[in-house]
Each structure stands twice: as structure tokens, then as C-alpha cells.
C-alpha atoms as one frame of an Amber mdcrd trajectory, in Angstrom:
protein
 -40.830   2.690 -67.341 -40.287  -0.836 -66.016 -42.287  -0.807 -62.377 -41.537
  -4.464 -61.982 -37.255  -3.778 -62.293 -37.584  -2.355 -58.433 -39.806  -5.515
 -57.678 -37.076  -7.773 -59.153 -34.007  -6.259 -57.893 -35.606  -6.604 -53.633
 -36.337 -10.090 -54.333 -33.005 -10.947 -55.503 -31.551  -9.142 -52.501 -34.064
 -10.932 -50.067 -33.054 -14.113 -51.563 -29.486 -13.682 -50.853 -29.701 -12.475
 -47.656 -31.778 -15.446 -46.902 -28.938 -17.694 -47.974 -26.657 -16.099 -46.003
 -28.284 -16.036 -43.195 -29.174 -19.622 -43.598 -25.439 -20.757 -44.426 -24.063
 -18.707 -41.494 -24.166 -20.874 -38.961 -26.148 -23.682 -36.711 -29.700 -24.619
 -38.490 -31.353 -24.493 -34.729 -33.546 -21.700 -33.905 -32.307 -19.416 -31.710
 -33.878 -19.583 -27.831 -34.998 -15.955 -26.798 -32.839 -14.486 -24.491 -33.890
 -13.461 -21.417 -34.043  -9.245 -20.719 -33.970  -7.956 -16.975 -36.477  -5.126
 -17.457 -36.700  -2.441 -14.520 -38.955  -4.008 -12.151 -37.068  -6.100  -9.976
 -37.649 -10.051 -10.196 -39.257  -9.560 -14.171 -37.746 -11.485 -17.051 -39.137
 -10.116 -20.442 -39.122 -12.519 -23.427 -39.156 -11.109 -26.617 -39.856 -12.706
 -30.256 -37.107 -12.738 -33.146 -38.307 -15.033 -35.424 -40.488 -12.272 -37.308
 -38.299 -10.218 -39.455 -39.403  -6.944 -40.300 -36.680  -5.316 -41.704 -32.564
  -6.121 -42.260 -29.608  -4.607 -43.042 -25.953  -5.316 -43.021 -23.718  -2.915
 -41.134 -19.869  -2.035 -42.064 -18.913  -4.505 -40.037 -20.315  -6.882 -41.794
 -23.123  -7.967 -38.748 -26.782  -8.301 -40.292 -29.134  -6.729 -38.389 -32.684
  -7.976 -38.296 -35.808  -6.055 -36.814 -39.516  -7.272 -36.296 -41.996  -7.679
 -33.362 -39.253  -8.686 -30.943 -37.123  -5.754 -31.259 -33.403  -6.460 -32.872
 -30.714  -8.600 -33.397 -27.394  -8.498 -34.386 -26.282 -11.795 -36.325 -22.209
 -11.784 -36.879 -21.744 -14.270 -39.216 -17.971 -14.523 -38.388 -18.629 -16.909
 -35.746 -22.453 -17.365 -35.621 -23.389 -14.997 -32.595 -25.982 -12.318 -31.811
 -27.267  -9.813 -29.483 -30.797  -8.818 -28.985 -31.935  -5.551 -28.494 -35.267
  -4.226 -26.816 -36.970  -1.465 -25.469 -34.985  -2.757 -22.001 -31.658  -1.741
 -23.550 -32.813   1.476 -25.179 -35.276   1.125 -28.428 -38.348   3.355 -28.461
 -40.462   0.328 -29.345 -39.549  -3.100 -29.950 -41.717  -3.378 -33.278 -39.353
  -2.667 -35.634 -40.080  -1.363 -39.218 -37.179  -0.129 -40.560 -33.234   0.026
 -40.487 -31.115   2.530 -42.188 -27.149   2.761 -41.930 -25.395   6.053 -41.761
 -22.144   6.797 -43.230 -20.821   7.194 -39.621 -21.537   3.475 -38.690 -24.755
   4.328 -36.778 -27.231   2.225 -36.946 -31.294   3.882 -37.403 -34.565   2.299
 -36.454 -38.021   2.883 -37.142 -40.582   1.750 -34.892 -44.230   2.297 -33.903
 -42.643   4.781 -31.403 -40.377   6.826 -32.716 -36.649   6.392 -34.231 -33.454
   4.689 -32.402 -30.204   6.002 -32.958 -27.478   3.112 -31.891 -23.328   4.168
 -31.902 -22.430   0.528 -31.141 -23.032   1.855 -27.213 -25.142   4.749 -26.774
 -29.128   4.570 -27.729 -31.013   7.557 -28.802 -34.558   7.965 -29.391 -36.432
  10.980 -31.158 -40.145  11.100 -31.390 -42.727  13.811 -32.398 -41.793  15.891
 -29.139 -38.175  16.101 -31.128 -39.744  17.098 -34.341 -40.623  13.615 -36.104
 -43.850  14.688 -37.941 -45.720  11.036 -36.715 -43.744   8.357 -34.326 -44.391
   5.343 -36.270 -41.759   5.295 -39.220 -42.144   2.602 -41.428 -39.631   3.164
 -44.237 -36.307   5.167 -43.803 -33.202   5.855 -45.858 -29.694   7.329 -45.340
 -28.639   9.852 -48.186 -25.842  10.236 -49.928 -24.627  13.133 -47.495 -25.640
  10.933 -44.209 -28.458  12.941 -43.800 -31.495  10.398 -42.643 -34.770  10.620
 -44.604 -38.032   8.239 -43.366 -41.321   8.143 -44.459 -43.844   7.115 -42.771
């Protein structure tokens, strides 16, 4: 058996998605958006700049997670949207990203996983049944039926 094939084939993916996401729009680095977090007169500043994990959506958006929580890149017309704990992540280290069939978007974090419809976040944790809350890989079967590892 070829162990290097699996190797080969993520590298050529990274690769691409680098290019796209470099050919997508402005060369300038982002700023980090300001989050109003619950106490009053706070601004929380989060990091994007370290990816962690990505995935592209049916939309077509790329989603990228890291240290700073996530971001949705539409490469239509060069936006994005950040995403912390503030709007509804369990943590905003993110490890993984898995897409379900149903367009719902998955996240594993050092806290648990976060379900995201487009407007509703969900979070499940070892009080739902996760057997450890930091998930570090995850993957959607065929059937839609989310698998992680941790």
C-alpha cells in the first residue's frame, strides 16, 4: 500500500485552496473585526490569520478556522464574516470543519462541537454525549451522519 498517495493528494488540495484564496480578492490582510462581547463597554479582538482547518460550503464560501475562531470568505465579491465564541462557537480554537449534506456547517474545537444552519448555533459537549470536548478531526458520512475523532 502506497502511505504517501493520502500525503500527496492533501497537499495538492492545500495548494489549490491556497491559490484560490490568494486570487480571490484584495492582497491586504484583513483588519480583525471588532466583537461586542456581553459585558457592556468590551470590544474582543480575535486572530484569523492562523488557519487551522478549511472547507468550502455548497455555496461556494470557504470557511477557515484557527485560534481566532471562523471566517467565512465568499469569493464572489471578496467578503467575510467572522465568527467567535460571542456569536455562538463553543471555543474559538478551531480544529476542524465538516459539511453535512443538509448545508450545516460542523466545528471542532477545544470545547466541544458547533453546529451552524446559516443562523442558528448549536453546541454539544461531553454533558450531550461527546466522549472528550476537544475534537480535532471530524467527517460527514455518506448518510450525513457526523463522525469526529478526537
Amino acid at each position: 500500500m502506497n502511505y504517501c498517495r493520502p500525503f500527496q493528494v492533501t497537499l495538492a488540495i492545500l495548494v489549490v485552496l491556497t491559490l484560490l484564496v490568494t486570487a480571490c480578492g484584495p492582497t491586504a490582510t484583513p483588519t480583525p473585526t471588532p466583537v461586542l462581547v456581553l459585558h457592556p463597554g468590551w470590544t474582543s479582538y480575535t486572530n484569523a490569520n492562523y488557519v487551522l482547518a478549511m472547507a468550502f460550503d455548497h455555496d461556494g464560501n470557504l470557511w477557515a478556522g484557527g485560534s481566532g475562531g471562523v471566517v467565512r470568505w465568499d469569493p464572489t465579491d471578496s467578503t467575510y464574516t467572522k465568527y467567535t465564541v460571542d456569536d455562538g462557537l463553543a471555543d474559538n480554537f478551531i480544529e476542524s470543519i465538516a459539511v453535512a449534506p443538509d448545508g450545516a456547517l460542523w466545528f471542532g474545537t477545544w470545547a466541544g462541537v458547533s453546529r451552524f444552519d446559516g443562523e442558528t448555533w448549536t453546541t454539544y459537549t461531553e454533558e450531550d454525549g461527546l466522549a472528550v470536548n476537544v475534537v480535532r478531526s471530524m467527517a460527514m458520512a455518506p448518510d450525513g451522519v457526523d463522525r469526529y475523532w478526537c
